[in-house]
SERO-4910 file (N, C-alpha, C, O; in steps of 0.05 Angstrom, whole numbers):
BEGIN
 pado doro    nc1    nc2    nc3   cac1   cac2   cac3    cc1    cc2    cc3    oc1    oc2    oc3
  Unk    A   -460   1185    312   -451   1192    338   -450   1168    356   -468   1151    361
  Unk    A   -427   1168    365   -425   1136    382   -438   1142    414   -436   1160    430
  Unk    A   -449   1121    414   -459   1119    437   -446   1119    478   -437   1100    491
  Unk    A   -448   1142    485   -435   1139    508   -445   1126    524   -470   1124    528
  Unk    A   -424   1111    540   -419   1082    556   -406   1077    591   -382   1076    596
  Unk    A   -426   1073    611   -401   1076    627   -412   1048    640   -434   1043    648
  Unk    A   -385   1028    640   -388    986    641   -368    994    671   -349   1010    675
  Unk    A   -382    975    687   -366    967    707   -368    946    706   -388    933    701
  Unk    A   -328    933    715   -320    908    710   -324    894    740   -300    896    746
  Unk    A   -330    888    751   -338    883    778   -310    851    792   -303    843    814
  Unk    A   -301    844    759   -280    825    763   -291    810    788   -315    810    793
  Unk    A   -271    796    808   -284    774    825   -282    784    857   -266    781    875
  Unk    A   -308    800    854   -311    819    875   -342    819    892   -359    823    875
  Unk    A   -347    817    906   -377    826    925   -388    796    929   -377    775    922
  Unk    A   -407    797    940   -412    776    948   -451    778    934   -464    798    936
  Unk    A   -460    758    925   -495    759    908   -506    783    926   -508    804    912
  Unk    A   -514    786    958   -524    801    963   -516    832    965   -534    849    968
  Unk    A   -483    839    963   -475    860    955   -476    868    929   -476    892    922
  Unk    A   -477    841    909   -484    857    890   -511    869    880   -515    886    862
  Unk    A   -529    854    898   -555    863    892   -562    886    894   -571    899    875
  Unk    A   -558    896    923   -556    924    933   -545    945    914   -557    965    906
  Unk    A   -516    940    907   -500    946    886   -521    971    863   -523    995    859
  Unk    A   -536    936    849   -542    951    830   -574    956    829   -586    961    807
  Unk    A   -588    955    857   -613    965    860   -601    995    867   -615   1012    857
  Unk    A   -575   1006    884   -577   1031    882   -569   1044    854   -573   1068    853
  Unk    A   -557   1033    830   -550   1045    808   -579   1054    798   -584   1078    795
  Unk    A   -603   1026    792   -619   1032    781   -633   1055    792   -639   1075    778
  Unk    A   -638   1052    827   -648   1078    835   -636   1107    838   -649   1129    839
  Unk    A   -607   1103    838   -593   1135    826   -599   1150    800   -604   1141    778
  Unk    A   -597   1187    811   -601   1204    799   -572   1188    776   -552   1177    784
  Unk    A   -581   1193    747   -560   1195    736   -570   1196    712   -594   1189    712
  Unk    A   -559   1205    687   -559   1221    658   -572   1196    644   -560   1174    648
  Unk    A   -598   1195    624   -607   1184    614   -591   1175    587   -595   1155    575
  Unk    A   -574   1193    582   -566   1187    559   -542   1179    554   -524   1189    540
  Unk    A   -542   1155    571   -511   1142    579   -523   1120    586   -542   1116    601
  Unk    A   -508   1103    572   -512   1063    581   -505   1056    591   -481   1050    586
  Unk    A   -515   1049    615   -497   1037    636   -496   1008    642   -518    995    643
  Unk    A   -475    996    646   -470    967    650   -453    951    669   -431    958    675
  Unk    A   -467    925    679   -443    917    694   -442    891    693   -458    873    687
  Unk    A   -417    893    699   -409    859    686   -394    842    719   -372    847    729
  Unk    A   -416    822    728   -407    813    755   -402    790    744   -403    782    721
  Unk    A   -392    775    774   -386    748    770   -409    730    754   -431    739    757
  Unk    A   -407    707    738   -425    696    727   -452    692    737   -475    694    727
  Unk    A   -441    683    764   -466    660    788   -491    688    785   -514    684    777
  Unk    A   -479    718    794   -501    719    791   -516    741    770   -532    759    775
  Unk    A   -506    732    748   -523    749    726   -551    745    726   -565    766    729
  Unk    A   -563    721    724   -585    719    727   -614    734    756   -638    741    753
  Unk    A   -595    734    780   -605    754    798   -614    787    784   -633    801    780
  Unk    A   -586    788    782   -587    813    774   -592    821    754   -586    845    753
  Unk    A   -604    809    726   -611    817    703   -640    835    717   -645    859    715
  Unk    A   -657    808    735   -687    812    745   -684    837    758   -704    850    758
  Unk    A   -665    846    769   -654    878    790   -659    893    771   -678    909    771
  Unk    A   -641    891    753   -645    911    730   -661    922    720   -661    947    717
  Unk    A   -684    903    710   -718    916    705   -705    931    685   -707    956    685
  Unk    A   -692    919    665   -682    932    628   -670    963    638   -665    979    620
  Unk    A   -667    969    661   -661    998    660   -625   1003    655   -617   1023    645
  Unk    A   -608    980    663   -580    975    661   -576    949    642   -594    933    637
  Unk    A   -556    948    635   -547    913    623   -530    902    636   -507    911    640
  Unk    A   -543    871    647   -517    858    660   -507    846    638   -521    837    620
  Unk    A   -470    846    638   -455    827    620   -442    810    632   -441    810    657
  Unk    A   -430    794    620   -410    767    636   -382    775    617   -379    783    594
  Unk    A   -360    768    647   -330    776    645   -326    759    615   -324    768    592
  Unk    A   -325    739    621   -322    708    612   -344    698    593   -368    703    597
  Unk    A   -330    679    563   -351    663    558   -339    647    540   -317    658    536
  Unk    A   -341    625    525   -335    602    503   -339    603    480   -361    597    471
  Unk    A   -321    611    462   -339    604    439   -357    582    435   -381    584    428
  Unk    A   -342    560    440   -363    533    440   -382    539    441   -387    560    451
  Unk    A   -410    515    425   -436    523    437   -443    501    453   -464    505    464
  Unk    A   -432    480    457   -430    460    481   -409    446    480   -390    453    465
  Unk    A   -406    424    496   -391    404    494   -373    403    523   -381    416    542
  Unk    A   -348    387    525   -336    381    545   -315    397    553   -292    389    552
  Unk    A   -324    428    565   -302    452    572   -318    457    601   -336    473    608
  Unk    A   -305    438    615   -307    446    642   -299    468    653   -275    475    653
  Unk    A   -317    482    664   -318    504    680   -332    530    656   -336    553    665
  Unk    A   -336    527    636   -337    551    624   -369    549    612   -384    530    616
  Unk    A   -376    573    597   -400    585    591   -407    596    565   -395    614    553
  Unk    A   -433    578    555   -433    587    525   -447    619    522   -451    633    542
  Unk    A   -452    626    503   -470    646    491   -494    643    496   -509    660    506
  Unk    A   -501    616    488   -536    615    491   -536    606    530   -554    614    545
  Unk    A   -522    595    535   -528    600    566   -531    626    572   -554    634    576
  Unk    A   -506    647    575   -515    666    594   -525    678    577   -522    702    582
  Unk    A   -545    675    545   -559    691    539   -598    684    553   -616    699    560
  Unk    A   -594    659    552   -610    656    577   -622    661    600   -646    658    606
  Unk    A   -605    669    615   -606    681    644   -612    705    642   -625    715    661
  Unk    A   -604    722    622   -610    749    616   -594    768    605   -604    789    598
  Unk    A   -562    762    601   -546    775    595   -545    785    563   -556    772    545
  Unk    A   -534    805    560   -532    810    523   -510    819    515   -512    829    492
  Unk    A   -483    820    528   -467    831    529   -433    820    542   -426    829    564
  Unk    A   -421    810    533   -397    794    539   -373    825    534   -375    845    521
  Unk    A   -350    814    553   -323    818    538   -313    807    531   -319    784    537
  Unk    A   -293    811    515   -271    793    502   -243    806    502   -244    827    489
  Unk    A   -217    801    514   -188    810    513   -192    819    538   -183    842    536
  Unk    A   -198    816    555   -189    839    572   -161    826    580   -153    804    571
  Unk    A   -152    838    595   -119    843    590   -118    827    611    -96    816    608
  Unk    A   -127    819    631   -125    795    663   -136    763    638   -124    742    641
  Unk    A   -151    766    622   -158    746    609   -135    736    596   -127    713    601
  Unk    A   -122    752    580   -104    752    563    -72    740    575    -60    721    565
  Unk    A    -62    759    601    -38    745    613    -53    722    632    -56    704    615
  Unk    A    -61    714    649    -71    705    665    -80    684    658    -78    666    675
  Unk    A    -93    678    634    -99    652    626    -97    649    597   -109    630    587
  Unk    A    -84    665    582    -64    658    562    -82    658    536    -79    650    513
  Unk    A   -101    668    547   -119    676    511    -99    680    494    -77    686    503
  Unk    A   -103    679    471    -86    691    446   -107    712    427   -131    716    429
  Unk    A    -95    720    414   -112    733    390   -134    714    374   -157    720    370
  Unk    A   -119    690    365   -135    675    351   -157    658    371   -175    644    362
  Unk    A   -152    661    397   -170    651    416   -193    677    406   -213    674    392
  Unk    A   -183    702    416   -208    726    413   -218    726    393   -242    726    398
  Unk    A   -214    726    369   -222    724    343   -248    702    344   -271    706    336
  Unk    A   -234    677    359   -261    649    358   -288    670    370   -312    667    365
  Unk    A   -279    686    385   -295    694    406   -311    715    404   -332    715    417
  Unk    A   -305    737    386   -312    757    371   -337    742    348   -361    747    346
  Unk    A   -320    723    332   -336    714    312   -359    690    325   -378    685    310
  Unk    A   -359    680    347   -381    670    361   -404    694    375   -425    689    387
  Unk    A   -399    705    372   -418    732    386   -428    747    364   -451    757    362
  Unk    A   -407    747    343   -432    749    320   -446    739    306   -458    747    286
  Unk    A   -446    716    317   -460    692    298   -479    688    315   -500    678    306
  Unk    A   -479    695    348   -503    698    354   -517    723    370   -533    724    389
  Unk    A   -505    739    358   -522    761    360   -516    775    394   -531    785    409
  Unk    A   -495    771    395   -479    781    434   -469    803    421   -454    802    402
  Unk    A   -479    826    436   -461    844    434   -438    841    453   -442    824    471
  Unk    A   -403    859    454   -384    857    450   -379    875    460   -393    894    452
  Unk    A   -352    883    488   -343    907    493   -301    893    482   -284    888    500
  Unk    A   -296    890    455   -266    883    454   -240    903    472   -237    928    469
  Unk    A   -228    890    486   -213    910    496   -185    895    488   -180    871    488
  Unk    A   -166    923    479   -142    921    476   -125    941    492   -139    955    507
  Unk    A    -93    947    492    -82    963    506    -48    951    513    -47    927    514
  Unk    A    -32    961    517      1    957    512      3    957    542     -7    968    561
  Unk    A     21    937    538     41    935    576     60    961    569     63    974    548
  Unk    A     76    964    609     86    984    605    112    990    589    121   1013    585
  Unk    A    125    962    577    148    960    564    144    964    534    160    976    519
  Unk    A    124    954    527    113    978    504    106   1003    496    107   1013    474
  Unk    A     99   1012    522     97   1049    521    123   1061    530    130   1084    523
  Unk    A    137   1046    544    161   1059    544    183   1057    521    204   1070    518
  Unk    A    176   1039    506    185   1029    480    177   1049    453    193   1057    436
  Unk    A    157   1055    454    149   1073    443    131   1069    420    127   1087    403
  Unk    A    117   1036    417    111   1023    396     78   1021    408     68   1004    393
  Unk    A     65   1027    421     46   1032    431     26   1032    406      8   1015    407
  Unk    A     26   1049    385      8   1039    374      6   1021    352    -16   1014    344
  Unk    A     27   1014    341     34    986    328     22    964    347      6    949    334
  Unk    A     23    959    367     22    931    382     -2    935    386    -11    914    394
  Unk    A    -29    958    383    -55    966    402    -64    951    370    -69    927    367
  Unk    A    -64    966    354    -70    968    319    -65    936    311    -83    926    298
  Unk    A    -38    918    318    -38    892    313    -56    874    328    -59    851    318
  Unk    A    -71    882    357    -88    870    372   -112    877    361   -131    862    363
  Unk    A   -113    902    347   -147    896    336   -150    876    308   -169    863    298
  Unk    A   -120    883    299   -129    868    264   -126    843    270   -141    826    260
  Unk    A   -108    836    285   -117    794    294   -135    786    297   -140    764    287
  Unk    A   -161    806    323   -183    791    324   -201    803    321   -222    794    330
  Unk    A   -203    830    305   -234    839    306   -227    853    282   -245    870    280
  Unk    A   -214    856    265   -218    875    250   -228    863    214   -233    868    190
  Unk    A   -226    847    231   -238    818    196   -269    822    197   -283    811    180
  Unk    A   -281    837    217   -311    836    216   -323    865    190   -311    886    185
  Unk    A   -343    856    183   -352    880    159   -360    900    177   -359    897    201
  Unk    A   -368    922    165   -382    950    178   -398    938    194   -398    939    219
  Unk    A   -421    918    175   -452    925    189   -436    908    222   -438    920    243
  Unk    A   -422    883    222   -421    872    241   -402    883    260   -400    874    283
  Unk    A   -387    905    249   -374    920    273   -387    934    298   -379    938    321
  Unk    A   -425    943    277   -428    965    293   -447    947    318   -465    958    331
  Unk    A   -441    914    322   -450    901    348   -431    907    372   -438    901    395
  Unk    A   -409    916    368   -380    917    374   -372    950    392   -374    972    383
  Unk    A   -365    943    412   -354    965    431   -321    959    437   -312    937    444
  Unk    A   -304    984    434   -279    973    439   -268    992    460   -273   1016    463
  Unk    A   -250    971    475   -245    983    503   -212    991    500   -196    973    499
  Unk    A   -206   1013    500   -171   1012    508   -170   1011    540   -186   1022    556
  Unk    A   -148    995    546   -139    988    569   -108    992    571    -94    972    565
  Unk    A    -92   1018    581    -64   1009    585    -66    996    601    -80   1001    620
  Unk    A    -45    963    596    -45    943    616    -28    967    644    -34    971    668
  Unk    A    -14    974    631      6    994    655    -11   1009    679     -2   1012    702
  Unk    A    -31   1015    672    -51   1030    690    -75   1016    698    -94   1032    698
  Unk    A    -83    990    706   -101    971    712    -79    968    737    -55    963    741
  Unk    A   -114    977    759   -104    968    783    -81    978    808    -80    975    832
  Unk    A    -63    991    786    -40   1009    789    -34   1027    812    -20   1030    831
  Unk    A    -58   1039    796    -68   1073    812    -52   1097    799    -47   1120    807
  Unk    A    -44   1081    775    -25   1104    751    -55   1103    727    -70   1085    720
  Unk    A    -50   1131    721    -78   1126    698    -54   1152    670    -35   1167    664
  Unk    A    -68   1143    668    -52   1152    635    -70   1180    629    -94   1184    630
  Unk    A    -49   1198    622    -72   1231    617    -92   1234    597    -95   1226    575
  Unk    A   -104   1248    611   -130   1250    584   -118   1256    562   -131   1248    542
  Unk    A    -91   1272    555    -79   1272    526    -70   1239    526    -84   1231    507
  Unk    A    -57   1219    534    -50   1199    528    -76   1187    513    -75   1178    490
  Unk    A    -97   1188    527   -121   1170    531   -131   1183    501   -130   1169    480
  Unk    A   -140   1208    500   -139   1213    468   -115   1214    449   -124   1220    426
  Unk    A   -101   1212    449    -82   1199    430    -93   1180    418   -105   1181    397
  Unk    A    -87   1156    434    -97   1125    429   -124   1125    408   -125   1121    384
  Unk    A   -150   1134    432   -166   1138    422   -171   1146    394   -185   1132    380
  Unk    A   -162   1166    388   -160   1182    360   -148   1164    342   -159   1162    320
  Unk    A   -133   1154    345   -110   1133    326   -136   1115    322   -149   1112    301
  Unk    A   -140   1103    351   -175   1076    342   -194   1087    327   -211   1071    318
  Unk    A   -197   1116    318   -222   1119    316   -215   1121    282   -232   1117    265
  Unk    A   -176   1130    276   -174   1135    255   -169   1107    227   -169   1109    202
  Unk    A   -163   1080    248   -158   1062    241   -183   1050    236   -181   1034    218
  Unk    A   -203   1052    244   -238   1056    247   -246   1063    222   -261   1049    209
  Unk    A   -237   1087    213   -244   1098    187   -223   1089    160   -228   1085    136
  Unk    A   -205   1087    171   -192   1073    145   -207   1042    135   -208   1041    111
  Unk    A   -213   1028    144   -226   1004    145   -242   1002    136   -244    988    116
  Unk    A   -273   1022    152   -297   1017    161   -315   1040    138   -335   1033    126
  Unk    A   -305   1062    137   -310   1086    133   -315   1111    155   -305   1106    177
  Unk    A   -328   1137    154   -335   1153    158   -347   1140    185   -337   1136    207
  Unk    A   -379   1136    175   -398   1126    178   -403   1111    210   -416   1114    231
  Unk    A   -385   1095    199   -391   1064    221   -370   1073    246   -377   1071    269
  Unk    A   -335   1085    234   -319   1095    251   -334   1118    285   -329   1122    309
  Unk    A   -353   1127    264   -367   1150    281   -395   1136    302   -411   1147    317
  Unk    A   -393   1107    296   -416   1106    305   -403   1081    328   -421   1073    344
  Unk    A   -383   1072    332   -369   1048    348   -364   1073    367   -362   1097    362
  Unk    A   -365   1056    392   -363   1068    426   -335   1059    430   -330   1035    425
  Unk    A   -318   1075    437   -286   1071    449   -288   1077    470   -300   1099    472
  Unk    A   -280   1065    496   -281   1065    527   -253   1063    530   -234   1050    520
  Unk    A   -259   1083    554   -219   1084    561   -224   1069    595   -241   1072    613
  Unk    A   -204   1054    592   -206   1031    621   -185   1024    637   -184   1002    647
  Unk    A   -163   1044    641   -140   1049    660   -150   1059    686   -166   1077    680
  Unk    A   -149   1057    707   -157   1063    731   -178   1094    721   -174   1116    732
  Unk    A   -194   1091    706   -225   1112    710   -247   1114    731   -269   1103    733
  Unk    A   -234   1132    745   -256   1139    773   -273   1172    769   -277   1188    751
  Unk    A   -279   1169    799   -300   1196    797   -282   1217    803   -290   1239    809
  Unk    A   -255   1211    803   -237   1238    809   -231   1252    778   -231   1275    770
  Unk    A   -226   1223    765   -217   1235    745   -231   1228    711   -222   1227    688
  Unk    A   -254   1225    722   -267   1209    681   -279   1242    680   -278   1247    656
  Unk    A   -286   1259    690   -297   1280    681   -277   1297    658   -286   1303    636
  Unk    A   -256   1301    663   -224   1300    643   -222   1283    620   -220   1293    598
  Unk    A   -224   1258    625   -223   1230    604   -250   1241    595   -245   1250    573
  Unk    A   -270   1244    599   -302   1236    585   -295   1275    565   -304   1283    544
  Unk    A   -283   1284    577   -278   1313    555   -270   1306    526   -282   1316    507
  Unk    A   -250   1289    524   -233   1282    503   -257   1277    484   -275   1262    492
  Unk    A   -257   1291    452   -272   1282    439   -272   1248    422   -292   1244    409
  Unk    A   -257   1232    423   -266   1204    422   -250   1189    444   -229   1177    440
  Unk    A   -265   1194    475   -266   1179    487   -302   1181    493   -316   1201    493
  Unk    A   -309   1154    497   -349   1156    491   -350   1146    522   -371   1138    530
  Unk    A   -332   1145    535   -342   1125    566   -322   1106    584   -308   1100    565
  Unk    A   -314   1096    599   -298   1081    607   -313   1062    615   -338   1059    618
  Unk    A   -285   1040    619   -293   1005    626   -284   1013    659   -261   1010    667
  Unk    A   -302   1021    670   -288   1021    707   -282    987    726   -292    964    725
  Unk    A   -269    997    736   -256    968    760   -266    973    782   -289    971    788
  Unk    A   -245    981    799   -254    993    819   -271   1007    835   -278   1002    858
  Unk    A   -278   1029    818   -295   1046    823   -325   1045    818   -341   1063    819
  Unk    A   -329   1017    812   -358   1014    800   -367    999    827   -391    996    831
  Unk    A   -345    987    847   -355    978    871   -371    989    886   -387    976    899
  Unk    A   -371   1014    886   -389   1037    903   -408   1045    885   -404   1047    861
  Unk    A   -432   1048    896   -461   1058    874   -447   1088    874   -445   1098    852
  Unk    A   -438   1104    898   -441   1129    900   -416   1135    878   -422   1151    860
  Unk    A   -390   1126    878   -371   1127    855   -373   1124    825   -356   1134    810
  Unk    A   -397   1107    818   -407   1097    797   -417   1109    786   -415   1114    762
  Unk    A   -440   1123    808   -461   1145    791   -450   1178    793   -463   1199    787
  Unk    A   -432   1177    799   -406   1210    797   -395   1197    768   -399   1213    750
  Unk    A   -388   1180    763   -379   1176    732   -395   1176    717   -390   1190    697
  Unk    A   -417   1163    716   -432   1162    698   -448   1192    694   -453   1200    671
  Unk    A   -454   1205    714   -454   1240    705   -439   1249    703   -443   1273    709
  Unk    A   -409   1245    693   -384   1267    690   -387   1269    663   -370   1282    651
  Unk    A   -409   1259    647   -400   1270    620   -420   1306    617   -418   1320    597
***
């Protein structure tokens, strides 16, 4: 049974002392024990906020290097922000990907550096809108996982959380229907078992991460393999945050 998940992407938003507040009210909100909750702020201040956390949430970082050192100005290894407190990176997200031109074989370095040291992983993939209107949607989702993550064995998959993201619905304020959202899903979970088996397919967390708020993840969190969403927006507010994270 895969583990349900609800990650807020906090992207480059709040300021240290909003986020503190942030996520001293998550920890102190009523909300369902049996849901992981996570958030992923700007780098500067993971380390604050790991100590906020008091192990009750996980902070992750947007961003990180494969490198384990050397001369990559501006960026961040594994064993750094595993340092400060973090345990938990993404990789693909879809602003990473157009925006500063990741490739697959970039994610791949990046995937296979997190398992070599032991980072867990939320991979996110997901089609622009000229692909879904194209109708190739899941060819292009299915070619983004086998470039960079799907070379990993069972045991090392199950470090591994995967995020669908229609690029089309990030930010938008268009969210894709809970039948869209399981569609996808189902196809991930079936391409999961062709691979992986039974087993491991049933035990990886798929997060749906198109504009998921407290209006509407109670719908999305129905779908039987959707396990949780990657929220944006909506993770800005403690009071929005913790309505999702009880909608399951």
């Amino acid at each position: 049974m895969a583990q349900k998940i609800v990650a807020g992407n906090w992207k480059m938003n709040l300021s240290a002392g909003e986020g503190k507040t942030l996520v001293s009210e998550i920890v102190a909100g009523d909300r369902s024990s049996d849901v992981a909750v996570m958030v992923f702020p700007p780098s500067l201040y993971v380390q604050k906020l790991s100590e906020v956390a008091k192990n009750e949430i996980s902070v992750g970082v947007q961003n990180f290097n494969p490198n384990e050192s050397g001369a990559f100005t501006g960026e961040l290894a594994i064993s750094q922000v595993k340092s400060v407190g973090s345990s938990i990176g993404l990789i693909g997200h879809s602003e990473r990907r157009s925006l500063f031109g990741e490739s697959d074989a970039f994610l791949k370095l990046k995937v296979d550096a997190a398992i070599a040291q032991g980072f867990q992983f939320i991979f996110c993939c997901g089609e622009p809108l000229e692909i879904r209107e194209a109708g190739t949607e899941f060819n292009y989702v299915k070619n983004q996982l086998e470039a960079s993550l799907f070379h990993l064995s069972a045991e090392q998959m199950k470090n591994g959380i995967i995020a669908y993201e229609p690029v089309w619905a990030i930010g938008t304020g268009k969210t894709a229907t809970s039948s869209q959202a399981e569609e996808m899903h189902a196809e991930i979970r079936s391409w999961l078992t062709e691979k992986y088996g039974e087993d491991t397919a049933q035990s990886v967390s798929i997060l749906y991460g198109g504009s998921c708020n407290n209006k509407n993840a109670k719908e999305l969190f129905a779908c039987p393999n959707v396990d949780g969403g990657l929220i944006g927006g909506a993770s800005l507010k403690a009071e929005s945050f913790l309505e999702i994270i009880n909608a399951f």
